[in-house]
C-alpha positions as CSV (number, residue, x, y, z in Angstrom):
1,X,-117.4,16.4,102.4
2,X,-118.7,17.1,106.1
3,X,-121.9,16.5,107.8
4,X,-122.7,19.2,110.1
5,X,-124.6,18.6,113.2
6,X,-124.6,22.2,114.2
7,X,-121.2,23.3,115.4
8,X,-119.6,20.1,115.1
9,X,-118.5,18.7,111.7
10,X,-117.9,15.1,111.5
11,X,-116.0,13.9,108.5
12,X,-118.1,11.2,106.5
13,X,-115.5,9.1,105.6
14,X,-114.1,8.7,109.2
15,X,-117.7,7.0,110.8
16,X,-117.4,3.8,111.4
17,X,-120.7,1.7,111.3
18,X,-121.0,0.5,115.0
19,X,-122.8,-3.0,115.0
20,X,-127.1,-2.2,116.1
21,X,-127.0,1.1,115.3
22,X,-125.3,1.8,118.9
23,X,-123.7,5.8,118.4
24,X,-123.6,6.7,121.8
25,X,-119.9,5.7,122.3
26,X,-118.7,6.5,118.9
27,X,-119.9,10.1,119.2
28,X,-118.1,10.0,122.7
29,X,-115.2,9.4,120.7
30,X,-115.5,11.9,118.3
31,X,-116.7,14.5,120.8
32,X,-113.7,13.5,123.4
33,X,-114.0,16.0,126.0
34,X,-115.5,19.2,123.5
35,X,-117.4,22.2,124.8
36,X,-118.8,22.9,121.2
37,X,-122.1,23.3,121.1
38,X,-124.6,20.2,119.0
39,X,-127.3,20.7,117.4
40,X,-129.4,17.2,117.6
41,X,-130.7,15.5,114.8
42,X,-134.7,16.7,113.8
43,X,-136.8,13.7,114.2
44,X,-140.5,13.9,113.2
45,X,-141.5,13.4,117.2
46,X,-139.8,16.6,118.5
47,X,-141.0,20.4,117.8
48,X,-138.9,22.6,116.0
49,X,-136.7,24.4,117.8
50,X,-137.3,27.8,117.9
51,X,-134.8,30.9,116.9
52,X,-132.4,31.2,119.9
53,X,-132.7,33.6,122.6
54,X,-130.2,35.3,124.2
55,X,-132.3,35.3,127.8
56,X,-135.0,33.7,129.1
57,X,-136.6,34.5,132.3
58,X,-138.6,32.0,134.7
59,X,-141.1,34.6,135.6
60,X,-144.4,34.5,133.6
61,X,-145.4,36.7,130.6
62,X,-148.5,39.0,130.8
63,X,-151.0,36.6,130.8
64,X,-153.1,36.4,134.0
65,X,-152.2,33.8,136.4
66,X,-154.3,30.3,136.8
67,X,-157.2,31.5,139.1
68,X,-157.5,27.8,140.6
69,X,-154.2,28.0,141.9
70,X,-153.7,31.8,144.0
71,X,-149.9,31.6,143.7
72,X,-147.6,33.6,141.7
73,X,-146.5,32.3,138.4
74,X,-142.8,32.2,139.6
75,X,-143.7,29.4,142.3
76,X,-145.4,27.0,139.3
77,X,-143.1,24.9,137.7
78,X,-146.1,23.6,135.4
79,X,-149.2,25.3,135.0
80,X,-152.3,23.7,132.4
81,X,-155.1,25.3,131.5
82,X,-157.7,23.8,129.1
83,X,-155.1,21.3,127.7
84,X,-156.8,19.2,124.9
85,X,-154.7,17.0,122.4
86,X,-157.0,15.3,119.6
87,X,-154.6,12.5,117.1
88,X,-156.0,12.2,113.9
89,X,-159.2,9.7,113.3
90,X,-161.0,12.6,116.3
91,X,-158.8,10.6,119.0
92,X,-159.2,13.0,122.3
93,X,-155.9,11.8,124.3
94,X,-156.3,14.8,126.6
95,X,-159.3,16.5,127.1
96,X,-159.5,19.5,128.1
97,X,-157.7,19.4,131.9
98,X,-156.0,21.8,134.3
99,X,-153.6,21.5,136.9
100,X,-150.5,23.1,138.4
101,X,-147.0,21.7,140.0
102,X,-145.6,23.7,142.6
103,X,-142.4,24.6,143.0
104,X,-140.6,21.6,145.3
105,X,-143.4,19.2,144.7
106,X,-143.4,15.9,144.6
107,X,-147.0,15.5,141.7
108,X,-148.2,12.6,140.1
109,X,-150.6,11.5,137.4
110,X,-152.4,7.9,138.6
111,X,-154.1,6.0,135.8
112,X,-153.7,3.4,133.3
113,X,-152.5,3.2,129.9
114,X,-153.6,5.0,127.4
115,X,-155.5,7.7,129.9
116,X,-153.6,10.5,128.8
117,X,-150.6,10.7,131.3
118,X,-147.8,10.6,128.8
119,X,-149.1,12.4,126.1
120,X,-149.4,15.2,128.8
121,X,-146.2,15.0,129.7
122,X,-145.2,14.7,126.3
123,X,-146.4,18.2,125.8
124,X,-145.0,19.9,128.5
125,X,-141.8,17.9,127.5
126,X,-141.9,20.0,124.1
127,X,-142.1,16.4,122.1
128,X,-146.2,16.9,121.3
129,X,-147.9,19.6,119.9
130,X,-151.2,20.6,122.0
131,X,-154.3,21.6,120.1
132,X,-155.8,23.8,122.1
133,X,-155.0,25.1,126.1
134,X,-152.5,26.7,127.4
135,X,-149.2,25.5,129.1
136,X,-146.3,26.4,130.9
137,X,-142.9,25.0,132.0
138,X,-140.9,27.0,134.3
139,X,-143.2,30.2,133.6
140,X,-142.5,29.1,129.5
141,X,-145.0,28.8,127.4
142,X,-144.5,25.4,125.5
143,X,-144.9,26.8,122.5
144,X,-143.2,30.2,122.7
145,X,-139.5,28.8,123.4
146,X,-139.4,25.1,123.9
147,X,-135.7,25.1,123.2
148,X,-135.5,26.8,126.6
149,X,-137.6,24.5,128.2
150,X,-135.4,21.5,127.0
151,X,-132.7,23.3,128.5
152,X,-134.0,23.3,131.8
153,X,-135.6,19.8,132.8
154,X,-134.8,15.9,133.0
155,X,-137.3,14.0,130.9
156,X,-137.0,10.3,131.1
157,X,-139.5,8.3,128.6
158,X,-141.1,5.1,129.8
159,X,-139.0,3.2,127.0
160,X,-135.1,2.7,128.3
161,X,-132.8,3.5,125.3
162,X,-129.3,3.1,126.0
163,X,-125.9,2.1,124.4
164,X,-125.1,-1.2,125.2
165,X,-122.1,-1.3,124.1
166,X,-121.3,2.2,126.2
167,X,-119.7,1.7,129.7
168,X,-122.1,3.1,132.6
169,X,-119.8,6.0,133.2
170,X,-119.0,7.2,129.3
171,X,-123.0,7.2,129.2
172,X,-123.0,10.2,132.0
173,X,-119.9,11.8,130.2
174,X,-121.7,12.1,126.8
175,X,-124.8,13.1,128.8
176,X,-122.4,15.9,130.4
177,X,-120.7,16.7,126.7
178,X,-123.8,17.7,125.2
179,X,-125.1,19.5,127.8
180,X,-121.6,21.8,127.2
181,X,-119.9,21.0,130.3
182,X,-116.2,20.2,130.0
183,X,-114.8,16.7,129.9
184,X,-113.5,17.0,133.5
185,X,-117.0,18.3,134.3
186,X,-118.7,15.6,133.3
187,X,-116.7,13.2,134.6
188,X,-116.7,14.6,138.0
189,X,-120.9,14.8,137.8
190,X,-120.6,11.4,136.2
191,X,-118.5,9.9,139.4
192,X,-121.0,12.0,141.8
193,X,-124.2,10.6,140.1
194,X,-122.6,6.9,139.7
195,X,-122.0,7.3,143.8
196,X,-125.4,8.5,144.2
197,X,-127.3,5.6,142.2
198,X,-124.8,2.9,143.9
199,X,-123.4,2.0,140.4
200,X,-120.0,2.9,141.4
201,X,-118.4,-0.8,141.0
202,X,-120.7,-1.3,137.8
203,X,-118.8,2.0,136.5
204,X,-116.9,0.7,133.6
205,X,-118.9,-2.4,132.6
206,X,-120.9,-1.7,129.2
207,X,-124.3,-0.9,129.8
208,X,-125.3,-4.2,127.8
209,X,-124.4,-6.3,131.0
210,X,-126.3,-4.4,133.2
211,X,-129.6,-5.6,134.8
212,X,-132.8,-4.1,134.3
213,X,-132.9,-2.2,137.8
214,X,-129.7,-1.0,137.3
215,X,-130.2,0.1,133.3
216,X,-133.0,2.0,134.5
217,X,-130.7,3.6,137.4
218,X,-128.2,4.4,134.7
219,X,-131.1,6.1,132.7
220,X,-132.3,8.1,135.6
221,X,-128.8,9.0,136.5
222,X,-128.6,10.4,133.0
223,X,-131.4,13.0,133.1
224,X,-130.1,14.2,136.3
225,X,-125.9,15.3,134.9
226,X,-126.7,19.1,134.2
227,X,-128.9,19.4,137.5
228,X,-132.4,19.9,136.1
229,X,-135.1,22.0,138.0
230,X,-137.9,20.0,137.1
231,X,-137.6,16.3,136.4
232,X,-140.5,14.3,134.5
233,X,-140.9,10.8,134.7
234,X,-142.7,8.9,133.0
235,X,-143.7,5.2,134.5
236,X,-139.9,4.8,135.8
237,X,-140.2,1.9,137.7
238,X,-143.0,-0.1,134.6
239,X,-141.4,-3.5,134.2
240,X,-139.0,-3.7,137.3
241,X,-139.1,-6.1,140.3
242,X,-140.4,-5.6,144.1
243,X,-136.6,-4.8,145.4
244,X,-135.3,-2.6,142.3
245,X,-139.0,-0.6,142.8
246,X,-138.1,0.3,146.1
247,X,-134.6,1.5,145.4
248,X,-135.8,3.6,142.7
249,X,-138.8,5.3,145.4
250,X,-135.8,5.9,147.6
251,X,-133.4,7.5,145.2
252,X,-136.4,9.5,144.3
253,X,-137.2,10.4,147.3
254,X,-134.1,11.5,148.1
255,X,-133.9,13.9,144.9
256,X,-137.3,15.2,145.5
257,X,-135.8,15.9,149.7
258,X,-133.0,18.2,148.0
259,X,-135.2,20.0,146.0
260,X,-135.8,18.8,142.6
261,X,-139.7,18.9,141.6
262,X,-140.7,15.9,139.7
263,X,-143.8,15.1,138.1
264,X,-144.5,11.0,137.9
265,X,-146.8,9.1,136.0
266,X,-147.9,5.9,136.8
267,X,-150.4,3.2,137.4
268,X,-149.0,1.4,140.2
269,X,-151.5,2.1,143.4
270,X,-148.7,2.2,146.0
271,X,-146.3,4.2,144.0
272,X,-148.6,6.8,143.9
273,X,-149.3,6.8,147.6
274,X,-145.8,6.5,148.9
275,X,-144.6,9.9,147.1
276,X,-146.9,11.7,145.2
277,X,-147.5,14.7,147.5
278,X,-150.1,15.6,145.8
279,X,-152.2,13.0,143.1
280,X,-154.5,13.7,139.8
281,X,-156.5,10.6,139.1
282,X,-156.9,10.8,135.0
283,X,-159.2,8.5,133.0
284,X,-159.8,8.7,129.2
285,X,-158.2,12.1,128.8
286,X,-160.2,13.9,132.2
287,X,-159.0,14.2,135.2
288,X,-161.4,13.2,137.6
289,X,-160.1,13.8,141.0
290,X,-156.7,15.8,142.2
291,X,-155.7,16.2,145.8
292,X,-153.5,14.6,148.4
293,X,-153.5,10.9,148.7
294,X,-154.7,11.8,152.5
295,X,-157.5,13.5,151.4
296,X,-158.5,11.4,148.2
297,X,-159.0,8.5,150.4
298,X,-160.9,10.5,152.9
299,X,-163.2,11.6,149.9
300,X,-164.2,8.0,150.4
301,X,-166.3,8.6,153.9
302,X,-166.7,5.1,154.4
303,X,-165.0,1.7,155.2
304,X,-165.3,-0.8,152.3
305,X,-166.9,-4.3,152.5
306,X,-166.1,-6.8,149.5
307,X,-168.4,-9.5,148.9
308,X,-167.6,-12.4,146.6
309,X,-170.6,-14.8,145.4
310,X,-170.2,-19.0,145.6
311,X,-170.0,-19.7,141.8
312,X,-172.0,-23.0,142.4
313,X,-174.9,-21.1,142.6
314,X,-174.8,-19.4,139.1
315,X,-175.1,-15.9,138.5
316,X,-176.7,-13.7,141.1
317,X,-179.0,-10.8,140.3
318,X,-176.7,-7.4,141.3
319,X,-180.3,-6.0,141.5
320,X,-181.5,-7.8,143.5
321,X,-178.4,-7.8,145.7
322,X,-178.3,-4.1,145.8
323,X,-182.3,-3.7,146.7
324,X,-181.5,-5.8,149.7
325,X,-178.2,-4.3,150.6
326,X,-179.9,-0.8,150.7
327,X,-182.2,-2.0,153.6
328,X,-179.2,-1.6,155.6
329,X,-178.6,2.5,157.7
330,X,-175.8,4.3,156.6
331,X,-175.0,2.1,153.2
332,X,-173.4,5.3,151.1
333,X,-172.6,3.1,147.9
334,X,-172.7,-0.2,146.2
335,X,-170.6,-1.1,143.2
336,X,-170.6,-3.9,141.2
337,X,-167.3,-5.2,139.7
338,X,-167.1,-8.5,137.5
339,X,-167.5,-11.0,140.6
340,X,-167.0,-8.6,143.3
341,X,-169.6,-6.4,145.1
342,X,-168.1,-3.6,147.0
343,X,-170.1,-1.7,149.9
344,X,-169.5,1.4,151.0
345,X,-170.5,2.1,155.0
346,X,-169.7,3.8,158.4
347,X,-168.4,1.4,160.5
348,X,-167.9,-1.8,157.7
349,X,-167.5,-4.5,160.6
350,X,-170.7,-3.7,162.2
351,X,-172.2,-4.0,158.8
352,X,-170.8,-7.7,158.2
353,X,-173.8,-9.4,160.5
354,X,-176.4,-7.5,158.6
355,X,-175.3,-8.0,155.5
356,X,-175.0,-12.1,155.7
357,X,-178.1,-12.6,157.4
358,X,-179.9,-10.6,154.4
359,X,-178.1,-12.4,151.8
360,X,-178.6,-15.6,153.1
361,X,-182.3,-15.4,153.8
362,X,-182.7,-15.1,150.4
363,X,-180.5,-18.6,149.7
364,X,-177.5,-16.2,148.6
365,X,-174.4,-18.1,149.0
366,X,-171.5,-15.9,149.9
367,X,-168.2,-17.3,149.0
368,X,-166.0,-14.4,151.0
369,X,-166.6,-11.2,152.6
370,X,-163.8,-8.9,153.5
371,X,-163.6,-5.5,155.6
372,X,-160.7,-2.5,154.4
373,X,-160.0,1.0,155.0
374,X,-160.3,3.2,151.9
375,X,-157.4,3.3,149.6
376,X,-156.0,4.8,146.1
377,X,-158.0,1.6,144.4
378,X,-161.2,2.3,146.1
379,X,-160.8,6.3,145.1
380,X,-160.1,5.1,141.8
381,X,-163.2,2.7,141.6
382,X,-164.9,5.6,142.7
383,X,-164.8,8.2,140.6
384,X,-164.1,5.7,137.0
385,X,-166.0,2.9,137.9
386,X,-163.1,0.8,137.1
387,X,-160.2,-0.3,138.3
388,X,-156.7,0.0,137.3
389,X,-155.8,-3.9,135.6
390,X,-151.5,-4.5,134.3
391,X,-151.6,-4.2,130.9
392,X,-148.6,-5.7,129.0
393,X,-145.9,-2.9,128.1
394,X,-145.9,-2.5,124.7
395,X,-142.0,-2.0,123.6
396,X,-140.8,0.2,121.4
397,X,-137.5,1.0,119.8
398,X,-135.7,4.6,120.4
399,X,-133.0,6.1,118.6
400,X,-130.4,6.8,121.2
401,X,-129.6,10.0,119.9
402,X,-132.9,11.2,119.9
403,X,-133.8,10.1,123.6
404,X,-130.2,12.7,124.3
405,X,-132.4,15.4,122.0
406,X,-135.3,14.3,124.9
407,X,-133.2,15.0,128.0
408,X,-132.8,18.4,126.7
409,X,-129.1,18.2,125.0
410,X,-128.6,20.6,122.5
């Protein structure tokens, strides 16, 4: 009596139950070097995969091109039109947005959790259904052929899931198997990628004793065995400290510099800025502003004064505030945000006299006031009215073997 996981039948009798459900190593085993193709176990989370096809082009079908972005299909890696994706109880995670990734680029969603970012990016991933919209991966139509579309890109999930008990290198190797390269292929890309991620001397150490920068390098390097054309990442630094942030930018970097186009999510202000080349600002499902970091802080027009409020004094009236705030030439803006007040004006410094003499003729004590240049928080603030606040992660627990179905393993 045989299971069979596509090609590759695996006796019953001979699986031995590794200890936390931990596969990864024990279908190293079993695999050991073969070029058979595997078909992954259906889980409930991923589409159907689709009737092979013998070819698949990456030029686009007939359907007319985006008329936002004037550039032939073949130089979009992602193209959305109209995306909308509604959960059941009339949830609208995605509503209804449109944007494109260019071939090369370097794209990011900014916002916070629960705005829509991975559920987009679950959909051009071929893990969520849309509901209405159109979208394409690689000039694919998610729906049409998302087996082909698996095929092609890295998709790392927010949520680590690795084999602890799996040394860093077998990790790559099964990575390698299943994407039908030959043991000595894989082990060759595994010893390239190990170099690249500086996890050379961590090499045959089970994952288990890794730290959490370098689990999350491990994970990364995994996505990137067969050589994807378009990477997606989704929060890859969420949880990691100051130094292992920075390593990860640079390996990114790095990839991006060769040529891979990656599309990021996250909700960390200076990620976004340091290598997003171009930015969508998303909020409740909608994207409210997309355009180069550059030019979404321009958008701002103005230097930022922040005014905090002595709390001896009890609350002050933001009406009142704001009435004599507006006295002032060449005030653009004023927002009010729990204890903070921020101004928007041409030339904030010169702004700082006028402002405290106001305040303070009306017996308004001010307990700071503070003069910036416009950045990704104040576009933010701008155009949600909110600003981004850490949220705990909320952990979740992934079957190994389907995060290898995610990375597009067949």
């Amino acid at each position: 009596m045989a299971q069979n996981y596509g090609e590759i039948k695996i006796p019953t009798k001979v699986i031995p139950k590794r200890p936390n459900g931990d596969e990864n190593s024990l279908l190293l085993d079993m695999i050991n070097g073969s070029r058979e193709k595997e078909q992954a176990p259906k889980s409930e989370d991923i589409q159907p995969i689709q009737s092979p096809v013998e070819t698949a082009s990456f030029q686009a079908d007939s359907e007319p091109n985006n008329p936002t972005t004037q550039l032939p299909d073949d130089q979009l890696m992602v193209d959305v039109q109209n995306l909308t994706k509604i959960y059941p109880g009339d949830v609208k995670a995605v509503n209804n947005i449109n944007f494109f990734v260019k071939q090369g680029e370097f794209f990011g969603f900014l916002g916070p959790n629960g705005a829509g970012k991975t559920t987009t990016m679950k959909i051009l991933g071929t893990l969520v259904r849309k509901t209405a919209g159109t979208a394409k991966v690689l000039g694919v139509d998610v729906d049409s052929n998302p087996d082909f579309i698996r095929r092609q890109i890295g998709f790392a999930l927010q949520e680590i899931s690795l084999d602890h008990l799996s040394t860093g290198k077998e990790t790559l190797v099964l990575q390698g198997v299943l994407h039908h390269m030959s043991k000595k292929e894989a082990e060759i890309r595994a010893d390239e990628l190990l170099e690249l991620f500086k996890l050379k001397e961590a090499a045959k150490r089970t994952v288990g004793t890794y730290s959490g920068g370098m689990r999350r390098r491990i994970d990364l390097a995994s996505v990137l065995v067969h050589k994807p054309k378009l990477l997606f990442l989704d929060e890859p630094t969420e949880g990691l400290d100051p130094q292992s942030r920075q390593s990860i930018w640079q390996y990114l970097k790095q990839l991006n510099d060769e040529g891979v186009t990656i599309f990021l999510t996250t909700h960390y202000m200076e990620e976004a800025d340091l290598l997003c080349e171009r930015l969508a600002i998303i909020d409740q499902g909608v994207i409210v502003a997309l355009d180069t970091p550059e030019t979404l802080k321009k958008s701002i027009g103005a230097d930022i004064v922040n005014l905090t409020f002595d709390p001896t004094q009890g609350p002050v009236n933001n009406e009142t505030i704001k009435t004599l705030i507006s006295q002032i030439e060449d005030i653009s803006e004023i927002k009010f945000l729990d204890d903070t007040i921020s101004v928007f004006t041409q030339n904030g410094a010169n702004k700082v006299p006028a402002i405290l003499n106001l305040l303070s003729g009306e017996g308004i004590k001010i307990e700071s006031i503070s003069v910036s240049q416009p950045s990704l928080n104040d576009v933010f603030l701008k155009y949600t009215g909110h600003q981004i606040r850490e949220e705990e992660t909320k952990t979740s627990v992934v079957n190994p073997m389907t995060r290898m179905w995610v990375r597009g393993g067949r």
